[in-house]
C-alpha positions in Angstrom: 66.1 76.0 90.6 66.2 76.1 86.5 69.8 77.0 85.3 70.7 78.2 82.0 73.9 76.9 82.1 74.4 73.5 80.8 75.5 71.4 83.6 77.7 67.9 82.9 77.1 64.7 85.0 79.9 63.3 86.4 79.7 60.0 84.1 80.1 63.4 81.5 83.2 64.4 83.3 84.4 60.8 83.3 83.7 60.3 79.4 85.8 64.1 78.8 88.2 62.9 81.2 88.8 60.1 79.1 88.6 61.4 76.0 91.6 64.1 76.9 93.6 61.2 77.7 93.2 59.5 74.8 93.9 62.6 72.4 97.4 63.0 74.8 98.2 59.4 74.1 97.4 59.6 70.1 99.7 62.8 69.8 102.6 61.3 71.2 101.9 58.0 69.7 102.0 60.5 66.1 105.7 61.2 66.8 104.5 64.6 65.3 108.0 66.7 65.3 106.8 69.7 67.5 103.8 70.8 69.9 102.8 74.7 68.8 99.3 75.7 69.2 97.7 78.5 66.5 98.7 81.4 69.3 102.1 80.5 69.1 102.3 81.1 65.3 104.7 83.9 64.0 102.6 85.4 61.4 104.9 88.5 60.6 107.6 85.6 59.6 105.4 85.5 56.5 103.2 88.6 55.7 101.7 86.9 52.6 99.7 84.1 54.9 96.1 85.6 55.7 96.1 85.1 59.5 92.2 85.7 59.2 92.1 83.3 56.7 93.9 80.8 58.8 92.1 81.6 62.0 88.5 81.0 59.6 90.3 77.3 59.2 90.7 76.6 62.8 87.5 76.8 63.3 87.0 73.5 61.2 83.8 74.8 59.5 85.1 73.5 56.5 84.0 70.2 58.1 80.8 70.3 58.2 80.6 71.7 54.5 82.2 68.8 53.4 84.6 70.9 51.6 88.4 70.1 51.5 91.3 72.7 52.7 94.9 72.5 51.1 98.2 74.7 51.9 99.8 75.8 48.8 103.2 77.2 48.5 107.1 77.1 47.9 109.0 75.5 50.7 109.7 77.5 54.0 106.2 79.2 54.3 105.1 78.0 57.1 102.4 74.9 55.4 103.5 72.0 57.7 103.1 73.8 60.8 99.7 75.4 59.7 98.6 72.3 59.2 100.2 70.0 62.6 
């Protein structure tokens, strides 16, 4: 029976298995100074950031224009935790 849902072998499951380990070891190896995910961000702290504009980012598209993304701004904004 044909599926149309793309199904993953478990040498797959192995390899992302692997891979989720190795991105949990490389973030605490980074020392980075807090674990917040984009959900977690107060965007009424700071009215002026676009959270649309910031969601667009997260989706790394960016990337594959070969363009560059910089976070501008005095201190206190909100620029370092944008960008961990």
């Amino acid at each position: 029976m044909y599926s149309s849902t793309p199904t993953c072998s478990s040498t797959c499951w192995a390899l992302r298995l692997r891979h989720a380990g190795y991105l949990r070891t490389q973030t605490r190896l980074a020392h980075l100074p807090f674990h917040r995910t984009l959900e977690q961000f107060d965007f009424g702290f700071q009215p002026p950031i676009d959270e649309r504009q910031i969601r667009e980012l997260a989706t790394l598209a960016f990337v594959a224009d070969a363009a560059n993304a910089f976070f501008l701004g005095p201190p206190g904004v909100g620029k370092m935790v944008c960008h961990l």
